[in-house]
C-alpha positions as CSV (number, residue, x, y, z in Angstrom):
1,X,90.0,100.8,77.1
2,X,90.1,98.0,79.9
3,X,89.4,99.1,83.4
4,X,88.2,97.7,86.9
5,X,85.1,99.0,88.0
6,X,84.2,99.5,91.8
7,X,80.4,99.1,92.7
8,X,80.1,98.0,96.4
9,X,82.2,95.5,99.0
10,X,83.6,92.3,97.4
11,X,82.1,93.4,94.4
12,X,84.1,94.4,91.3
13,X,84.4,93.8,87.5
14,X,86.3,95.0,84.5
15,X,84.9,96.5,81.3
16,X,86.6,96.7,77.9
17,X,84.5,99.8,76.5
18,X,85.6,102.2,79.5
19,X,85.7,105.9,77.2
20,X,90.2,106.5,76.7
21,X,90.2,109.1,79.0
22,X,91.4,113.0,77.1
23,X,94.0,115.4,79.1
24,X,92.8,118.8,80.1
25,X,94.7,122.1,79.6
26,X,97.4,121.3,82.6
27,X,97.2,117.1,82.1
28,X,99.2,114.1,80.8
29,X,97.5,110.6,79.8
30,X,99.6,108.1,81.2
31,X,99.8,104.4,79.8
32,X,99.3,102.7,82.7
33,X,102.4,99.6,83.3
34,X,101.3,98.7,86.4
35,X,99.5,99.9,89.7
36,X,99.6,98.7,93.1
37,X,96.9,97.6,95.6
38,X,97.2,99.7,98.4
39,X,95.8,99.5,101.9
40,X,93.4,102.4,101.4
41,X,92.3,100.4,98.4
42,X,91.4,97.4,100.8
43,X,89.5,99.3,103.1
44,X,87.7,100.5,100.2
45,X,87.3,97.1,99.2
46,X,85.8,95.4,102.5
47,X,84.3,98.2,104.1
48,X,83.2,101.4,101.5
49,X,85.4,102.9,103.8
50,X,86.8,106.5,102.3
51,X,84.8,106.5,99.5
52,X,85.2,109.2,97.4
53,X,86.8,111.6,95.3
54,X,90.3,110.7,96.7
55,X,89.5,106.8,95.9
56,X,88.3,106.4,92.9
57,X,87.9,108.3,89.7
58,X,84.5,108.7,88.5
59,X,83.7,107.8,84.4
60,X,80.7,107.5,82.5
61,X,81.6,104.2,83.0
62,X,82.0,103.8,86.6
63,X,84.3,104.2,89.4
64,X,87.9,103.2,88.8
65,X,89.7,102.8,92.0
66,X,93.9,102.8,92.1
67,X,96.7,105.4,92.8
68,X,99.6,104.1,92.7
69,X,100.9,103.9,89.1
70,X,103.9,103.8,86.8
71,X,103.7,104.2,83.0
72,X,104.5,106.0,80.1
73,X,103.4,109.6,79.0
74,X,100.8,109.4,75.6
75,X,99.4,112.7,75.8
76,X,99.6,115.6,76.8
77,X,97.5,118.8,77.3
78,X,98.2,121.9,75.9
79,X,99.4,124.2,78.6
80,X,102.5,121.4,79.6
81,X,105.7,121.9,78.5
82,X,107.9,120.3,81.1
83,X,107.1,116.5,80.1
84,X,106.6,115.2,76.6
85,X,105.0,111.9,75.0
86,X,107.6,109.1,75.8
87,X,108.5,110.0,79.4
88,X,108.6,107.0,82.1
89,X,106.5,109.2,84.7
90,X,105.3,107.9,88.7
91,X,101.8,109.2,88.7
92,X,99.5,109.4,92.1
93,X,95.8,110.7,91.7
94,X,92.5,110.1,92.8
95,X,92.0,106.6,91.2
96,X,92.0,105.6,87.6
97,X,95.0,103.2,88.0
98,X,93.4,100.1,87.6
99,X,93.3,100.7,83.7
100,X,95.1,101.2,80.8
101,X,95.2,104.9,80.4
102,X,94.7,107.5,83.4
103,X,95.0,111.2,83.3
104,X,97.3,112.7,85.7
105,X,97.2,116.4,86.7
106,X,101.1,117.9,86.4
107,X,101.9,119.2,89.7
108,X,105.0,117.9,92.1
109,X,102.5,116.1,94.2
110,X,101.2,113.8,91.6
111,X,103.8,113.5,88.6
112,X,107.5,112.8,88.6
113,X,109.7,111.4,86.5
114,X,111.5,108.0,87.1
115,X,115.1,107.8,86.7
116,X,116.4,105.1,84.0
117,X,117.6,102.8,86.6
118,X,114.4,102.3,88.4
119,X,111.2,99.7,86.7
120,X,108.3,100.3,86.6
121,X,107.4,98.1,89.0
122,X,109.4,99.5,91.7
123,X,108.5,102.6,90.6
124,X,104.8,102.4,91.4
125,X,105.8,101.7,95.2
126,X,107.5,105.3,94.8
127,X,104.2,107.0,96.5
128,X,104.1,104.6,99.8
129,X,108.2,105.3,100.0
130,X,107.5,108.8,100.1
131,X,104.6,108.8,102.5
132,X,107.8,106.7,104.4
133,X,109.8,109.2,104.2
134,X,107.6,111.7,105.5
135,X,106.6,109.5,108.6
136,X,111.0,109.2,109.5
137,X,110.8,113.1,109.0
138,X,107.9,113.6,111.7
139,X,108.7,111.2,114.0
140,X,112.8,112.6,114.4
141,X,113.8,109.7,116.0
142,X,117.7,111.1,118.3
143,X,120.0,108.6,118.5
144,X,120.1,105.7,120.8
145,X,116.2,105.7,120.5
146,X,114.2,102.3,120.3
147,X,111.2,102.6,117.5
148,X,108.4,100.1,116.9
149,X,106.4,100.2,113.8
150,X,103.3,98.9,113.7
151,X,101.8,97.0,110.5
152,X,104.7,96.1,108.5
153,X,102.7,95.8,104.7
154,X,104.8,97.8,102.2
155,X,104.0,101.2,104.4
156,X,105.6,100.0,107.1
157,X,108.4,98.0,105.8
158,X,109.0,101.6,103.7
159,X,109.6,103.0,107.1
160,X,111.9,100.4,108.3
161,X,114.0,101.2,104.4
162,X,113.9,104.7,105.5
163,X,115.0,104.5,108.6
164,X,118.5,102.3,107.5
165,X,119.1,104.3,103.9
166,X,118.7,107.7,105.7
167,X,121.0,106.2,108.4
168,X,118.7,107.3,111.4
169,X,120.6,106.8,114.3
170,X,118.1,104.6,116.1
171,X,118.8,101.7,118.4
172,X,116.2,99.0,118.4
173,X,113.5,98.9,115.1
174,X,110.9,96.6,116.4
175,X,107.9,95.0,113.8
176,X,104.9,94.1,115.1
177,X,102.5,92.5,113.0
178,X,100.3,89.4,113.1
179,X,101.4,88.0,109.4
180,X,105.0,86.3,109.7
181,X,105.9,86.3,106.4
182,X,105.8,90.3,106.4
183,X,108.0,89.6,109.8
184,X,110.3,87.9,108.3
185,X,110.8,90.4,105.4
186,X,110.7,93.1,108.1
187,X,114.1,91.6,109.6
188,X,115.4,91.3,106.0
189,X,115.3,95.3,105.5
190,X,116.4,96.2,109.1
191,X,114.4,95.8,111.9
192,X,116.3,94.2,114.9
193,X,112.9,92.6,116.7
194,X,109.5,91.4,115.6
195,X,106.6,90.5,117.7
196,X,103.4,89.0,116.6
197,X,101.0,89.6,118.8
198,X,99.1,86.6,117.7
199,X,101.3,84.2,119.3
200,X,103.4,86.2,121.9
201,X,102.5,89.0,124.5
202,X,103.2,91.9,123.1
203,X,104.0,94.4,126.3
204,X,106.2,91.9,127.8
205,X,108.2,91.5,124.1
206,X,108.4,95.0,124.0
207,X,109.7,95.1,127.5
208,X,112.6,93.0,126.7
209,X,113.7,94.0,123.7
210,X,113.9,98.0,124.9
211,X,114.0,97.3,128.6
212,X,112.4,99.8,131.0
213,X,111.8,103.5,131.8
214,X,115.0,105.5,133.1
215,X,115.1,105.4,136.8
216,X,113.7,109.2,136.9
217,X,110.4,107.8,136.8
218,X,110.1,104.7,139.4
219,X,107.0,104.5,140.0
220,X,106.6,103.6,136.2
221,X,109.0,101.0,136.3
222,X,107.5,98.5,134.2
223,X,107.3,101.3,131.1
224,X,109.1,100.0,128.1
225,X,111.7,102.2,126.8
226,X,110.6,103.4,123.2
227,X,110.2,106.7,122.0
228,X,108.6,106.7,118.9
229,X,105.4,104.3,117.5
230,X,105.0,105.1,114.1
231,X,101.4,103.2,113.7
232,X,101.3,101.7,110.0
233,X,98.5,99.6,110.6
234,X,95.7,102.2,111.8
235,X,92.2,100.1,112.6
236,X,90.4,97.2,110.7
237,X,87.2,96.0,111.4
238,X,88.4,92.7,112.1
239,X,90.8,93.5,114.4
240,X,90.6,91.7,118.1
241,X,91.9,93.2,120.6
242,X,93.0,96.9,121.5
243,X,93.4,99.2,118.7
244,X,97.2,100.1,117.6
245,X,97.0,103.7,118.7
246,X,96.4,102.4,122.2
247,X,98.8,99.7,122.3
248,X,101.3,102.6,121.5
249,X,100.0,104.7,124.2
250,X,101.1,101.9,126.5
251,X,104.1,100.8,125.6
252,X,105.8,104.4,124.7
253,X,107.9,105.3,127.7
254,X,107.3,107.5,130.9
255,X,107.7,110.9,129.2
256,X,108.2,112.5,125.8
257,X,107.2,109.5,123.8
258,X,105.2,110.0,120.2
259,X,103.4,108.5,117.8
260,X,103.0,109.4,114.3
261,X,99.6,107.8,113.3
262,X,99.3,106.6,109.5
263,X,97.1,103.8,108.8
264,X,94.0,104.7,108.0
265,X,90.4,103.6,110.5
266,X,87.5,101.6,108.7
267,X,85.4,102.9,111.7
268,X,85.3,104.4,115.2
269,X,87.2,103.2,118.2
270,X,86.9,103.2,121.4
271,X,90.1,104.1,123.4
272,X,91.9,104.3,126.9
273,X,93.4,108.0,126.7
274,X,94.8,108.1,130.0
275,X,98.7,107.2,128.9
276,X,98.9,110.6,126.4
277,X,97.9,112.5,129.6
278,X,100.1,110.7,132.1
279,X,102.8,110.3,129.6
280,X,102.5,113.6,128.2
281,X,102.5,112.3,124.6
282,X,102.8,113.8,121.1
283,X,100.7,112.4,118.4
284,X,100.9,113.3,115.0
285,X,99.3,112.4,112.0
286,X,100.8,111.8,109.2
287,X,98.8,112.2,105.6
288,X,101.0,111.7,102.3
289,X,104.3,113.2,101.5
290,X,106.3,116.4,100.5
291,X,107.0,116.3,96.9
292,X,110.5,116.5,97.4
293,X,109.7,113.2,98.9
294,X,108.4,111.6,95.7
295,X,111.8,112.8,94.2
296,X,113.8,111.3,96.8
297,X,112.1,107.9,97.2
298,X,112.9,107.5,93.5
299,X,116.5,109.0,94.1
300,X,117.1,106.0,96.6
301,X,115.4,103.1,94.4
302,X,118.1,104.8,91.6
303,X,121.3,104.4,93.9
304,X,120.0,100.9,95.5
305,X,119.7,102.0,98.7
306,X,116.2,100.2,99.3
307,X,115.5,97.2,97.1
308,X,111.9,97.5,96.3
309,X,111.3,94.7,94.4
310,X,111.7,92.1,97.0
311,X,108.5,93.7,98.4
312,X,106.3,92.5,95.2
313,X,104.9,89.2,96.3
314,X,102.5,88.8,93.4
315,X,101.6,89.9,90.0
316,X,98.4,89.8,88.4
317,X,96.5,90.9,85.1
318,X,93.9,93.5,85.3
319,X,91.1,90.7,84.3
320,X,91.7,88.9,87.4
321,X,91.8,92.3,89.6
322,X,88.8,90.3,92.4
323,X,91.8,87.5,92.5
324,X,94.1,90.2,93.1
325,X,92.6,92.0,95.8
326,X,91.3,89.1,97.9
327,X,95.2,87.9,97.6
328,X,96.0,91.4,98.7
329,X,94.1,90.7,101.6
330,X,95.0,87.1,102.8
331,X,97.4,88.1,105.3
332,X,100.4,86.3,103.3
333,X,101.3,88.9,101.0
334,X,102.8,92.2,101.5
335,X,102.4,93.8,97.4
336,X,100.4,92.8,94.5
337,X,100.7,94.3,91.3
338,X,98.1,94.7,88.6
339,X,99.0,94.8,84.9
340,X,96.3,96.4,82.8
């Protein structure tokens, strides 16, 4: 079969001989439609970063990176009974996706069937929905409070769907994000601000758009009022500047804020702690999704409450997979597919 191998940074290729993988006892082969470049897939990309057995899938040919897939079931092993050859199946795994056939274990974390009214390309955003869904569930946002979500690629724009098809209560949704065309699709699905902190100060944008701590606290007067950061964006090497996490330990108000950290780190930071002490702040981390999760992302793709597809900027054959990660990463695209 075809498949995209991994070797090092920047440096990929795709083989035609790659071994058709063969199910186990408790696995299904999926035909792979198409998989998604995800941002863990870019930091594997530029940096190495969380290489491993949750990244790629190791053959005799190489490592096959990619875990966000739709397809159709070809195979199965011989201790399933609850899905059969011909089922339109999500599949998440441990890379693999980047080729035509991938074998998925059958458990509710990593297999789910796709209702009829959802594609397969909106289905292979299911996973990223769901990892959404469970950031909206963490974070509890009460009503009347302001949230700003940090990195708005198809994570982060997921939240931002979450937030208006689960009819969270919130006041301001604020973007930030230094690419304006994922701004602009931010304000598209729901969020009532964006800030790019490229061009504008971001403390004194987030000042004005959720005004200041209550009056409890007045020797914290300039505070910004938000209660929740739900940090999409994590750390990239190339950032300038201070990290995310610390620009949410900032602008979270006077007391009770929290962040629900996401995006994953290509490396160590260096931080000012000093706002989750005075501020008393709650972090949480946030890794995957519930399976009922996976369920209901599909369940809201079925009854058109989020419009995926808008999110798919480009599409691209498995043979130019280099072209389609280094458009991934250009900073003007929020989702490119891969056909294999």
């Amino acid at each position: 079969m075809k498949a995209a191998i991994f070797h090092d940074p920047y440096q990929m290729t795709v083989r035609s001989d790659v071994p058709r993988p063969q199910p186990g006892p408790d696995e299904v082969i999926i035909k792979v439609e198409t998989c998604g470049i995800c941002g863990s897939d870019m930091h594997l990309y530029r940096t190495n970063a969380h290489r491993g057995p949750s990244m790629l899938r190791t053959t005799s040919s190489g490592e096959i990176p990619g875990h966000e897939y739709s397809g159709t079931i070809v195979e199965t092993g011989g201790n399933v009974r609850d899905y059969r050859v011909g089922d339109r199946v999500v599949g998440v795994s441990g890379g693999g996706g980047f080729a035509e056939y991938v074998p998925v274990p059958v458990n509710p974390y990593q297999l789910v069937k796709m209702p009829d009214a959802v594609s397969f390309e909106e289905a292979a955003t299911t996973e990223p929905l769901a990892d959404a869904l469970q950031m909206v569930r963490l974070a509890n946002v009460q009503p009347g409070e302001n949230v700003v979500v940090f990195g708005v690629g198809i994570i982060g724009l997921g939240v931002i769907q979450a937030l208006r098809a689960l009819n969270i209560p919130a006041d301001r949704i604020v973007a930030i994000d230094v690419a304006d065309v994922r701004l602009e699709m931010a304000k598209t699905v729901g969020a009532t601000d964006t800030v790019n902190p490229r061009s504008q100060d971001l403390m004194a944008e987030i000042r004005n758009i959720c005004g200041f701590t209550a009056q409890e606290y007045p020797e914290r007067a300039d505070v910004p009022h938000v209660a929740v950061v739900i940090d999409c964006a994590g750390y990239l090497k190339h950032m300038t500047g201070p990290a995310p996490l610390e620009s949410a330990l900032q602008m979270l108000q006077a007391s009770g804020g929290r962040v629900v950290c996401f995006g994953a780190y290509e490396g160590k930071v260096t931080l000012d702690l000093m706002p989750l002490i005075n501020k008393q702040v709650k972090i949480i981390g946030s890794l995957g999704y519930a399976p009922e999760e996976l369920t209901q992302a599909l369940q809201l793709m079925a009854e058109k409450k989020v419009d995926r597809s808008r999110l798919i900027s480009e599409r691209f054959p498995i043979d130019r997979i280099v072209e389609a990660f280094e458009t991934q990463g250009n900073g003007k695209t929020i989702k490119v597919m891969v056909r294999p």
